[in-house]
C-alpha positions, 0 to 999 in steps of 0.5 A, a space after each residue: 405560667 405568667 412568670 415563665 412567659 414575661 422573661 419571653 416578652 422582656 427578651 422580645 421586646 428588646 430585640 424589637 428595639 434594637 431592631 428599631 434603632 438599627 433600622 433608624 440609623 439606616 434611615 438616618 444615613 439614607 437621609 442625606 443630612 449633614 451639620 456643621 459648626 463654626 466659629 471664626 475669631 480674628 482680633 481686629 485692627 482697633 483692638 475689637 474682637 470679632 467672632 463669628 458663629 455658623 451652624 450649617 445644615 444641609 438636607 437633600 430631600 428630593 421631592 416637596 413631599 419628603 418635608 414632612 418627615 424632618 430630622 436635623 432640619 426643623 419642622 418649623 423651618 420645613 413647613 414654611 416651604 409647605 405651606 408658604 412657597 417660599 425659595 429662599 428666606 433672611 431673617 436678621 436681627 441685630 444690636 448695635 452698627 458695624 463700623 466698616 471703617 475701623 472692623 471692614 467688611 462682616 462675613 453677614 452684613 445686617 441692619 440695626 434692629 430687624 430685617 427681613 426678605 424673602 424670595 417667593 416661587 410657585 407656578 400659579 403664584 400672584 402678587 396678591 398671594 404673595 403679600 398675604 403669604 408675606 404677612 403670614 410668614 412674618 407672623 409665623 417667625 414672630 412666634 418662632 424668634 420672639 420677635 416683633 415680626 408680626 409688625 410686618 405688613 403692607 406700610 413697611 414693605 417694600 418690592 425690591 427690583 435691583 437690590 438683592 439678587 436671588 442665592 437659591 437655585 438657578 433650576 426654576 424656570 423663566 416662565 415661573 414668577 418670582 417675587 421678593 419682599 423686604 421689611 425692616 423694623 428698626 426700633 426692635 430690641 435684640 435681647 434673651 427672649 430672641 437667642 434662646 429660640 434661637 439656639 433650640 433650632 439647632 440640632 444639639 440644642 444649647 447644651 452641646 458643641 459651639 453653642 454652649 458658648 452662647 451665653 447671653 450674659 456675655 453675648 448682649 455685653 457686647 458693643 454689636 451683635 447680631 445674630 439670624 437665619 437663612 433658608 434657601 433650597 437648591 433644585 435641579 429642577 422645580 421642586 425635584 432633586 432639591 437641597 434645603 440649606 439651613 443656615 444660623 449665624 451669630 455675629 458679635 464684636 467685643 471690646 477687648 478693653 472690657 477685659 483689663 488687658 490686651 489678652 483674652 481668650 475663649 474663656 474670657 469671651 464666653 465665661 467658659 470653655 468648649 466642651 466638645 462638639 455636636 455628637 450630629 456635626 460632621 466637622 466642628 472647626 474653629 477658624 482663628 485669623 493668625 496674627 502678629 501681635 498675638 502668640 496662640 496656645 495651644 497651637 492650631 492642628 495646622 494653617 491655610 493661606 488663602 489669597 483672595 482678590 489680592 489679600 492674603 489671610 494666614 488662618 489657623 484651624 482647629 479641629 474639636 473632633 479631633 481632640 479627645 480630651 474631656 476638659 473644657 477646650 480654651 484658646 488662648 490669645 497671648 499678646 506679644 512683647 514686641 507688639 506695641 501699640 495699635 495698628 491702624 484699619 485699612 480702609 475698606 474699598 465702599 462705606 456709607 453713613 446716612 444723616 439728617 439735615 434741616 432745623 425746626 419742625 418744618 422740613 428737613 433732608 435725608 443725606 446719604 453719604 457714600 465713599 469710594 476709597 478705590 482707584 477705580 470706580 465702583 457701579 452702586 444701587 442704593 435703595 431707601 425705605 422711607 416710612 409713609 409718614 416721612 412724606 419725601 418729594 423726588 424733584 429735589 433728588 440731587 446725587 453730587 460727587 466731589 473728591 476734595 469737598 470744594 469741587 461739587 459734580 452733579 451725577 445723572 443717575 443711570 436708574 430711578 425707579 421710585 414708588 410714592 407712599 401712601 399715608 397708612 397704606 405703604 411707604 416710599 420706595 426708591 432704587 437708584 443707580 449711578 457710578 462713584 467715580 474714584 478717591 471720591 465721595 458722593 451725597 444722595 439727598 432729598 427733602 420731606 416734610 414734618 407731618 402731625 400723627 393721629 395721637 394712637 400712631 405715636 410709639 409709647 416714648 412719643 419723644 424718643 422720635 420715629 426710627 428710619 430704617 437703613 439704607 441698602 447698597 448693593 455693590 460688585 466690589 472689583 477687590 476682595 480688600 477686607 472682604 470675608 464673605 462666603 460665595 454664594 455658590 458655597 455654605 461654608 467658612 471654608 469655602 471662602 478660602 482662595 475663593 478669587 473671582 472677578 468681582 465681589 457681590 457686596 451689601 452694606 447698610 447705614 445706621 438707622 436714623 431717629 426723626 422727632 415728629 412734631 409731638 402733642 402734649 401726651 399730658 393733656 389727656 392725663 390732666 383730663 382723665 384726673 379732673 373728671 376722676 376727681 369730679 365724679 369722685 367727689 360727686 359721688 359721696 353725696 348722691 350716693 349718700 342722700 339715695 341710700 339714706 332715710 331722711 328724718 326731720 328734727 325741730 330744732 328752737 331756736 336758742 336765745 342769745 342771752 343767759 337770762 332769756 335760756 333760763 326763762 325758756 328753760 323754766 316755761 319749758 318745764 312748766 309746759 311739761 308738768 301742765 301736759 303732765 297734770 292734765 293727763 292724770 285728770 282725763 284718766 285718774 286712778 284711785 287707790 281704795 286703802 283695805 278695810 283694816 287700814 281704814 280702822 286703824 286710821 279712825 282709831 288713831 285719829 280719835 
């Protein structure tokens, strides 16, 4: 009876099930959540290669309550905007500097080492809150990135004013605070333990589509990368009818010399080809920047020109979707005979550098150098994050112009707000606006002090020197020269396609800088520790000694010096010995009575 019910329940359990996945495939669909991958490659003017990687998921959720059922987007990722009210959230984390001089403008821009902000909005939101929210959701990443995140706390953030400007909805009202907090840690190491994490937030994970290609043996052998996150949400209101818009992007530039010629190609870059797309991506486009000096193969499925404040890009598209083929997919990039020689970079419209100033171990000057290549000239906010233990003094801030490096022009600022540090408490914060006049260049500069450090705040390579991190510079550029940015309104690389517009939102960071402090003698307390280790070892052996063993006294006599003398102490010691010997025999004597036989025997044989 038992054998003739199971076919019955085998059967039925097969149409619960697919059933099931009917049922799921409709939720799936009714969720609103759409993935796509990216990769734009262009071959820059100094024979670098720069490729970008976009992995986009969109999910329209609704209501705050539907962020606990998760599919594409990850859990992780949704419960941040749960627990912590956060609207909007970067996170960067980068190897090396980007030469805007020679590469121009990256679609992300991001400084050396780690980098973070975040937009905070709730109805009964304090600041208090915020910086307890701030600190949790620092630690919360740390977890999720592998990374130092957790470092970030009240003595290296800092409370934006001018410098960044909000990209998530416009739906929240004016009477709900919104609060913004940055961080950098410009010590911190990008390396395997940040990608791999990285690439498991994506819905293929590592295995499939565009991602497989991000192997770090070839990524990290690259002269930059960098690779983050960004979590914004767009509402039509407060918390209704929303989007979350989950974004990772991968930056690197590598050196096409590395490779042996001027060719390269897809497998060359990343030591293998594509092998196909995300089975949950609704497009899967490579986007390569068409050039002169270059023949492709195969061909791109087609191209769009776009013009953009001025430039014109010719783009080459291919669509893997489309390609059915099972082997690995591989672009190739041919150079052309007739090409020779390198074509020399057009100079973006704004670049900075930053450095120091000042000899001995006294004081010095932080130099900020920003250069307009423009006809015009260009409005900037400038902002600095100075550690606390970079004590900076504002009356001897100078911002000077000059346009040949002999006529010096002093500029008045238009904004100051800056916010003194506090020793172990927070750092020093400084926003400045002024005006860059045209084909010209100007130094913002202000002196600090070298101070001593309590000898438990020095990093583990003390001599190595402290890290200063970038400084920002928030701009409007009025031309899209060398500019690849995505508008804010759009999520996509396409959406940066004839995506003219009066003026440019622009972020460009300088390089970070190494302080060396004065630094103690680290080897004194090494001798110490030696010295009294030595001591105690030393010590030991004898007390333990003398506690642990019985002591037994010995007499010992004293021995003569000469051969004559040893001989007579030895022959009175004998004598002694035989005396002690004798008198011991005459206090107990013993007699031995022979038998009677013996004692016959003895007369007879006397007589």
């Amino acid at each position: 009876m038992r054998l003739r019910i199971l076919p019955w329940l085998v059967l039925f359990a097969l149409l619960n099930v697919i059933i099931g996945q009917e049922h799921h495939s409709e939720d799936t669909k009714n969720t609103n959540e759409e993935f796509h991958e990216e990769l734009y490659v262009r071959p820059l003017a100094t024979g670098y290669i720069n490729s970008y990687f976009q992995f986009t998921t969109r999910w329209h959720y609704g209501d705050k309550n539907n962020l606990h059922n998760t599919n594409l987007i990850p859990r992780s990722i949704a419960e941040t905007l749960i627990r912590f009210d956060v609207k909007e959230l970067h996170i960067r984390l980068t190897q090396g500097v980007w030469r805007y001089e020679s590469w121009g403008y990256p679609i992300v821009d991001a400084a050396p080492g780690a980098e973070a902000w975040a937009w905070f909005s709730a109805p009964n939101l304090t600041a208090a809150g915020v910086d307890e929210q701030w600190t949790r959701l620092a630690s919360t990443f740390s977890g999720i990135l592998c990374a130092s995140l957790n470092f970030i706390d009240k003595t290296n953030t800092v409370e934006p004013k001018y410098s960044f400007r909000p990209q998530f909805a416009a739906g929240i009202s004016r009477d709900i605070p919104k609060y913004v907090r940055y961080a950098s840690l410009p010590r911190e190491i990008v390396c395997t333990e940040n990608l791999t994490p990285w690439k498991k937030l994506l819905p293929c994970n590592s295995k499939h589509g565009f991602a497989s290609l991000l192997n770090s043996g070839y990524v990290h052998n690259t002269n930059y990368h960098s690779l983050g996150i960004k979590v914004r949400t767009i509402c039509e209101k407060f918390a209704e009818n929303c989007i979350l818009e989950f974004t990772e992007t991968f930056d690197f530039v590598y050196d096409a010399k590395i490779l042996g010629n001027n060719d390269f190609s897809i497998r060359r870059l990343f030591g293998q080809g594509l092998n196909g797309h995300c089975a949950l991506a609704k497009t899967s486009k490579i986007y390569v920047n068409l050039d002169d000096r270059y023949s492709l193969a195969p061909q791109p499925d087609f191209s769009v020109w776009s013009l953009r404040g001025g430039a014109r890009t010719n783009y080459g598209v291919y669509d893997i979707k489309r390609i059915a083929d099972n082997n690995l997919f591989n672009i190739a990039w041919v150079r052309n005979t007739n090409q020779s020689g390198i074509a020399m970079p057009h100079l973006p419209p704004l670049y900075a550098h930053r450095y120091i100033l000042g000899r001995g171990q006294e004081n010095g000057k932080i130099v900020t150098e920003i250069s307009n290549d423009h006809y015009g000239p260009i409005s900037i906010v400038l902002q600095e994050n100075i550690p606390w233990y970079v004590p900076s003094y504002m009356h001897t801030l100078k911002v000077i112009s000059s346009s040949d490096k002999q006529n010096f022009v002093e500029i008045q600022p238009k904004i100051v707000h800056f916010i003194p540090g506090v020793q172990r408490t927070r750092p020093y914060h400084l926003e400045i606006a002024f005006e860059i006049p045209a084909q010209s260049t100007v130094k913002v500069s202000f002196e600090f002090d070298y101070i001593f450090l309590k000898w438990l705040e020095y990093p583990p390579d003390a001599n190595h020197g402290h890290y200063l991190g970038s400084a920002v510079i928030t701009t409007q550029l009025p031309v899209g020269r060398n500019y690849t940015a995505i508008p804010l309104e759009g999520y996509l690389f396409a959406d940066s396609f004839n995506a003219s517009r009066l003026s440019y939102y622009l972020e460009v960071r300088t390089e970070t800088i190494i302080l060396s402090l004065p630094t103690p003698d680290f080897s004194m307390p090494y001798n110490v520790i030696c010295l009294a280790c030595t001591v105690v070892a030393l010590a030991f052996g004898p007390i333990h000694s003398v506690a642990t063993k019985r002591i037994v006294v010995e007499r010992k006599d004293a021995s003569s010096g000469t051969l004559a003398q040893r001989l007579i102490n030895k022959v009175f010691r004998r004598k002694n010995q035989i005396d002690e010997t004798h008198e011991e025999q005459e206090e107990d004597p013993i007699i031995d009575t022979p038998p009677t036989a013996d004692v016959d025997a003895l007369h007879e044989k006397n007589e």
